[in-house]
C-alpha positions in Angstrom: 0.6 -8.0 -1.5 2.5 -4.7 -0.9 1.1 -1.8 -1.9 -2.0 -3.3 -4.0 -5.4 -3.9 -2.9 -5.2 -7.5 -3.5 -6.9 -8.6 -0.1 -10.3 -6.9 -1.7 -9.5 -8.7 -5.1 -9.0 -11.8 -3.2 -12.1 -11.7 -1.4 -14.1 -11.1 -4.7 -12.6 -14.3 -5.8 -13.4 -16.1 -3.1 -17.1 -15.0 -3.0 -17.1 -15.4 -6.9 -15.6 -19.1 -6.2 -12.8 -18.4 -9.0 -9.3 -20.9 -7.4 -6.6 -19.2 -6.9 -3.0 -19.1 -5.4 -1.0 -16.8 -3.5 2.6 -16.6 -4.1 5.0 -14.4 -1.9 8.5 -13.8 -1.7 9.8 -14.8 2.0 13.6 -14.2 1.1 16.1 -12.5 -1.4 19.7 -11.8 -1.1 21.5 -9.5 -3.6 19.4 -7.5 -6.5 16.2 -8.9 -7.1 13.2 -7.2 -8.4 11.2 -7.5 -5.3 11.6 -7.3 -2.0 9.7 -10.2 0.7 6.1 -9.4 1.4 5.9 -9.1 -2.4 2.8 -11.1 -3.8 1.3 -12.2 -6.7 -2.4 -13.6 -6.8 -2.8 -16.1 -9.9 -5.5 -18.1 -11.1 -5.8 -20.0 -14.3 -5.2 -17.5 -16.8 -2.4 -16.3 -15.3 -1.5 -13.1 -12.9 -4.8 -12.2 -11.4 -3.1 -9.3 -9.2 0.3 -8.1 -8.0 3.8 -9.1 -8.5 6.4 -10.8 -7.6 9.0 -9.6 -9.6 7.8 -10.1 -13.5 9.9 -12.0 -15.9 11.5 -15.2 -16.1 10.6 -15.5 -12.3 7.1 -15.0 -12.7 6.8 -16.5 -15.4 8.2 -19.8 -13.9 5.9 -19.1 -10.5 3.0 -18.9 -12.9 3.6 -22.2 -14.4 4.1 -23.6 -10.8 0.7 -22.0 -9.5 -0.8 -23.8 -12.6 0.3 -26.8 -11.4 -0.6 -26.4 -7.7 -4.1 -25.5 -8.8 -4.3 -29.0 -9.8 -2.8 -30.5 -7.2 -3.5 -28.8 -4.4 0.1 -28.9 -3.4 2.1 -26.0 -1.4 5.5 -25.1 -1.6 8.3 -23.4 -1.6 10.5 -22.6 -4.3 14.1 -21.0 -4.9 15.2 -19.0 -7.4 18.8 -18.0 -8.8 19.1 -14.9 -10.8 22.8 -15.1 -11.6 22.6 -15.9 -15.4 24.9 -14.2 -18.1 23.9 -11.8 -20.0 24.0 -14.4 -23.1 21.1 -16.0 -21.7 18.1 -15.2 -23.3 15.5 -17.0 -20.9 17.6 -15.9 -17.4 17.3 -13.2 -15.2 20.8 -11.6 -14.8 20.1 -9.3 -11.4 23.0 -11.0 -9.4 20.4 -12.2 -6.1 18.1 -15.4 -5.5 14.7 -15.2 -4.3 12.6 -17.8 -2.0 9.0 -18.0 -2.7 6.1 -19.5 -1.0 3.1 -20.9 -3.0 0.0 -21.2 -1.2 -2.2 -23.3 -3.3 -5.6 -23.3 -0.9 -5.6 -19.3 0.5 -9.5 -20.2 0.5 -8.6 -22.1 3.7 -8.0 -19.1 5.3 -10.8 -17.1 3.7 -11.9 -15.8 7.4 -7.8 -13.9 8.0 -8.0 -12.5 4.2 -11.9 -11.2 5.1 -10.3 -9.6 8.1 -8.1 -8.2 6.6 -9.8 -6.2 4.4 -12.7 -5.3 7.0 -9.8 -3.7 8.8 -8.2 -1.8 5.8 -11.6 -0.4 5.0 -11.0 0.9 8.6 -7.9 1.9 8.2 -6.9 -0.6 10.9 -3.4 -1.3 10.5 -2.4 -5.2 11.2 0.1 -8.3 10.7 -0.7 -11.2 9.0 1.0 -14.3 10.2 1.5 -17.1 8.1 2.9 -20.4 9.7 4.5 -22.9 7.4 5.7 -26.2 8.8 6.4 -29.6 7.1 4.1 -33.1 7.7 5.6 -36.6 8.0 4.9 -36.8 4.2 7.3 -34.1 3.6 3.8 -31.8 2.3 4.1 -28.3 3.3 0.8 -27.3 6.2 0.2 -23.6 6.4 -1.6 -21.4 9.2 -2.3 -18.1 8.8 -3.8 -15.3 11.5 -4.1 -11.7 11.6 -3.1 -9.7 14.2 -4.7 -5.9 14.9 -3.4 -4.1 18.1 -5.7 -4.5 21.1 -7.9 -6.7 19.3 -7.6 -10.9 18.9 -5.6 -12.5 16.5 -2.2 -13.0 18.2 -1.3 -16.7 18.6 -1.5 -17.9 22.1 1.1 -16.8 24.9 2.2 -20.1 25.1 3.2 -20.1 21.4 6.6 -19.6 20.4 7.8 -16.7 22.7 9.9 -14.8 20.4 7.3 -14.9 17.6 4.3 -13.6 20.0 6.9 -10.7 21.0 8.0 -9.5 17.3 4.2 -9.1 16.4 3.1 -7.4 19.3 6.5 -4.7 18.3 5.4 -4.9 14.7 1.9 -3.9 15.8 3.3 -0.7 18.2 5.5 0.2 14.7 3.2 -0.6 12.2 5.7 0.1 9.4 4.6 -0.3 5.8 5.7 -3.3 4.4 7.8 -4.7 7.2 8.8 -8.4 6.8 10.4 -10.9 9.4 11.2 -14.6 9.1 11.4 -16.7 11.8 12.6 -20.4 12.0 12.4 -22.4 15.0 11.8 -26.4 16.3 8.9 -27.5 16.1 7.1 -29.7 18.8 7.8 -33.0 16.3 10.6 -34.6 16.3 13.2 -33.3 13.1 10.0 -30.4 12.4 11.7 -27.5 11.0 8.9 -24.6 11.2 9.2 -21.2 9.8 6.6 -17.9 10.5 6.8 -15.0 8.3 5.5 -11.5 9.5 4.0 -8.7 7.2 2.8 -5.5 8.4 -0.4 -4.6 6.4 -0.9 -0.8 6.8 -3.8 0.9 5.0 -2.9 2.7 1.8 -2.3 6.5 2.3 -5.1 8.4 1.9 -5.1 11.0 -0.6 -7.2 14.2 -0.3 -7.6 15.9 -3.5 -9.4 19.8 -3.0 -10.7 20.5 -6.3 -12.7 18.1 -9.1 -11.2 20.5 -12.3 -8.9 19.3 -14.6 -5.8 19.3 -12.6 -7.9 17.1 -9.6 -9.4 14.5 -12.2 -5.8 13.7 -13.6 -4.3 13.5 -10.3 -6.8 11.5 -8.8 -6.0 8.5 -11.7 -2.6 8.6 -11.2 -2.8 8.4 -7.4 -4.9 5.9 -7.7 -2.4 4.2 -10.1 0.1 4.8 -7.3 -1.6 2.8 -4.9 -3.5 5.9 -2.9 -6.5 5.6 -1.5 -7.8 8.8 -3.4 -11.1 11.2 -1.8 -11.8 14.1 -3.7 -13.6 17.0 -2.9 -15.5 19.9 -4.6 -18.1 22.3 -3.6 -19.6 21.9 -6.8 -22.1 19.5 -7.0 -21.8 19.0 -10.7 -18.1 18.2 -10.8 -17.9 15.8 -7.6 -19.6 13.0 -9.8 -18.5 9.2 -10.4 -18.6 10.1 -14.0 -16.1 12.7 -13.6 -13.9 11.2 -10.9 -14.6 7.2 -12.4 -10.8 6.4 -10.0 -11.9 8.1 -7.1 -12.5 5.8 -3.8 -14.5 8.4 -2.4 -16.1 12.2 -3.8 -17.1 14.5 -0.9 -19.0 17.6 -2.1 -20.6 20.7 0.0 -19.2 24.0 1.4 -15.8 24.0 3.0 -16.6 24.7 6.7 -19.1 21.7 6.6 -16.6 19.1 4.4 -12.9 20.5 6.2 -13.9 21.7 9.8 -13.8 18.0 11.2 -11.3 16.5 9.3 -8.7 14.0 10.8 -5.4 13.7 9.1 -2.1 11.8 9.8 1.1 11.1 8.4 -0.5 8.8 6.1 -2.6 11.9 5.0 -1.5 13.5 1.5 -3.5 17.1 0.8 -3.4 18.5 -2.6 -5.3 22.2 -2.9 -6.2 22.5 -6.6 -9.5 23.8 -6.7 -11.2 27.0 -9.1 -8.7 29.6 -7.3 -6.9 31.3 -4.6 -9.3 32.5 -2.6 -11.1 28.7 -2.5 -7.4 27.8 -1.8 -7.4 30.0 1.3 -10.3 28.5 2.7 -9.7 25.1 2.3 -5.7 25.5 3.7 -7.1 27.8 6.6 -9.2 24.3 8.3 -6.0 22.1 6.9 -2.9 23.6 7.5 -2.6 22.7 11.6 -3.7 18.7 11.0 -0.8 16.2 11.1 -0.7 15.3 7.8 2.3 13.9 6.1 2.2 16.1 3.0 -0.1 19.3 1.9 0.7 21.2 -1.0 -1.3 23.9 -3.0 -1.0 25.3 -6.8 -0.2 28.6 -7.4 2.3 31.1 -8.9 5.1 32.4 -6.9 3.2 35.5 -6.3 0.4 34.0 -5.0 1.6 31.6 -2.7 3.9 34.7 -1.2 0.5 37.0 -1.3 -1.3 33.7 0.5 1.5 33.1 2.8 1.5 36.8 4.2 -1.9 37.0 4.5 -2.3 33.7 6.7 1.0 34.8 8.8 -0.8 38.3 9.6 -4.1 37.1 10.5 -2.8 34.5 12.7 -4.2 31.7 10.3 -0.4 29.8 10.5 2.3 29.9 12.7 5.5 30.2 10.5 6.6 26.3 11.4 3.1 25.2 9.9 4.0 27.5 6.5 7.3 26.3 6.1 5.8 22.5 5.8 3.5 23.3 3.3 4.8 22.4 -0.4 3.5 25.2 -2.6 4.0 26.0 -5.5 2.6 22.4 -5.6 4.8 19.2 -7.8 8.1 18.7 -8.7 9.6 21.2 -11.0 9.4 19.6 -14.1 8.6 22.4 -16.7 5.1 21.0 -16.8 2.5 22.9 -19.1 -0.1 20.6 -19.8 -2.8 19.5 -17.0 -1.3 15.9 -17.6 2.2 17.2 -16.7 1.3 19.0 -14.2 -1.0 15.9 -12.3 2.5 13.8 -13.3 4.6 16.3 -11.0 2.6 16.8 -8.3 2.1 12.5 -7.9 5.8 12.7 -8.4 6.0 15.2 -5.4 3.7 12.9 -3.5 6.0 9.5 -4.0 8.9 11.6 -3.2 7.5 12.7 0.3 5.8 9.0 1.1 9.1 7.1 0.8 11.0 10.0 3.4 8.2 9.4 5.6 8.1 5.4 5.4 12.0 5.7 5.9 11.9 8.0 9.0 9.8 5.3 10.4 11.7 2.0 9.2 
C-alpha cells in the first residue's frame, strides 16, 4: 500500500461491508514495475485502490481477486515478465514478481483499524503478515501491527530472528522497507514465511498562502501522496471550497498559527503567500525547525534583499539560509500558476527521495 492512503479506504470498506482483497508484491527480481510492499485493493469491479504494477500483471491479479472473492481462497502467485516484444498480451520488463492474495483482509479488520488510528497520529509502525500452509495445502494468514513502545510485536518466544528485524525496523522506520523471512514451522514439512512493511505516515506538507500558487500546489501534493495543511491569515481564502484537496486549512495571524509549530524531516514548507513581507514573517518562526524541506517564491532580488535582512537582524544563522530552497521549484521556465505549482511539487519529489535515501 506504499505511498497511498489505502488503510483509510480499506477501513471505509469494511464499515461499508463492500468484500474486498488485498494483493501485495512480496518478491521481484530484475525490472518489474513495482517494488514489494506494493498493493492493490480490489473488489468486484475491479481496482478499488493502489497498484501493483498495472498491465498484464494486474490485469491477471484482478481476475484472480475475482475469483478468490468467491472462493474465499488465498494465495500466492508468480509472475514472469520475460516475453518478446512480439507478444501483444505479455509484459516484456525482463523480472518476475511473487504476489500474495489475501482474500478475507476483513479477518484482520482490528491490525488495518490500527493502522490508520496510528497514521492519523503520525505513528509510524510495521505490519506483520504471517503466511503459512495447512495440511490441506490452503494458505492461513496472520497479520499484526507493531508501533514502538506500544503492543503488537509477536511474543518473545516467537521466532527470534523475526521479533529482532521488527523491533530494528521500528528504531529505522524507513519508508517502505520490506523484509521476507522463511523459516520451519512447528509442523512437520511447514514451510512459513513473514513479510515486514514499514508503514510511515505520509509527509506532511505545509503550504503558507491559499492564493493561486497554494491552491494548485496543494492538488498536486496531494496527488503526490502528501498529507497537504494549508495556511492563510485570510479567513476568506482558507475555505474547503477553495482548498477542496487540502487534509487540513489553518487560518489566523502568523505568531498564533507558526510560533508552536513542530516540524521534521518528514516536514515540507512552501512560503507562497500575498508577498514578501508575509514571507518574512512566516520564515522568521520556520526557518530553525527541522524540517526536511522549506522553500519560498520570490525573485532573485528579493530573496537576496530577504536573505540580508534576516542575516543582519540575527533572524538566521548562515547554515539555516543556505538550507532554504528559494527562489522556490525547479527551474523549469514556468509562467503560468499551473507551471509554477508543477515545479515546485517537482522540487518537493526531488528532495523526499534524497531524504528517504539518506535514511535507507
Amino acid at each position: 500500500m506504499s505511498g497511498k492512503d489505502n488503510y483509510s479506504i480499506l477501513s471505509k470498506l469494511f464499515e461499508t461491508h463492500v468484500p474486498c482483497v488485498i494483493a501485495t508484491v512480496i518478491e521481484s527480481h530484475g525490472s518489474t514495475p513495482q517494488k514489494p510492499g506494493s498493493t492493490a485493493i480490489f473488489g468486484s469491479t475491479g481496482v478499488l485502490a493502489g497498484t501493483v504494477g498495472g498491465g498484464t500483471v494486474e490485469h491477471a491479479i484482478q481476475e484472480i481477486s475475482a475469483t478468490a472473492l468467491k472462493s474465499k481462497i488465498s494465495s500466492i502467485y508468480n509472475f514472469s515478465l520475460n516475453h518478446e516484444v512480439s507478444d501483444a498480451e505479455g509484459s516484456i520488463c525482463g523480472g518476475g514478481m511473487k504476489v500474495l492474495v489475501d482474500s478475507q483482509p476483513e479477518q484482520h479488520k482490528m491490525v488495518f483499524d490500527s493502522i490508520t488510528k496510528s497514521l492519523k497520529e503520525r505513528q509510524p509502525g510495521v505490519l506483520v503478515t504471517i503466511a503459512r500452509k495447512n495440511e490441506n495445502e490452503n494458505l492461513l494468514i496472520e497479520r499484526y501491527w507493531a508501533v514502538k513502545d506500544h503492543e503488537g510485536l509477536p511474543s518473545d518466544n516467537y521466532n527470534q530472528e523475526v521479533v529482532n528485524l521488527i523491533r530494528k525496523m521500528l528504531d529505522t522506520s524507513i519508508p517502505d522497507d520490506f523484509r521476507l523471512i522463511n523459516y520451519a514451522g512447528t509442523i512437520e514439512k511447514e514451510m512459513v514465511q513473514v513479510f515486514l512493511q514499514s508503514v510511515t505516515p505520509l509527509p506532511r506538507l505545509v503550504i503558507a498562502g491559499a492564493g493561486h500558487v497554494g491552491k494548485a500546489l496543494s492538488r498536486l501534493g496531494k496527488f503526490l501522496d502528501f498529507e497537504v495543511t494549508v495556511w492563510d491569515s485570510r479567513k476568506e481564502y482558507a475555505t474547503r471550497e477553495n482548498l477542496p484537496d487540502a487534509d487540513y486549512i489553518m487560518n489566523g495571524n502568523v505568531d498564533n498559527s507558526f510560533s508552536s509549530f513542530k516540524a521534521d524531516k518528514n516536514t515540507y514548507i512552501v512560503l507562497v503567500t500575498t508577498g514578501h513581507k508575509q514571507d518574512m514573517e512566516v520564515l522568521k518562526q520556520l526557518i530553525s525547525k527541522e524540517a526536511g524541506y522549506i522553500g519560498m517564491i520570490g525573485s532573485r532580488k528579493k530573496v537576496i534583499l530577504v536573505r540580508d535582512k534576516f542575516l543582519k537582524e540575527g533572524w538566521a544563522t548562515k547554515e539555516q539560509w543556505d538550507k532554504l530552497y528559494t527562489p522556490v521549484g525547479i527551474d523549469i521556465h514556468s509562467e503560468t500558476v499551473e507551471e509554477i505549482a508543477v515545479s515546485i511539487a517537482a522540487e518537493l519529489v526531488m528532495v523526499r527521495h534524497q531524504i528517504n535515501k539518506k535514511h535507507e
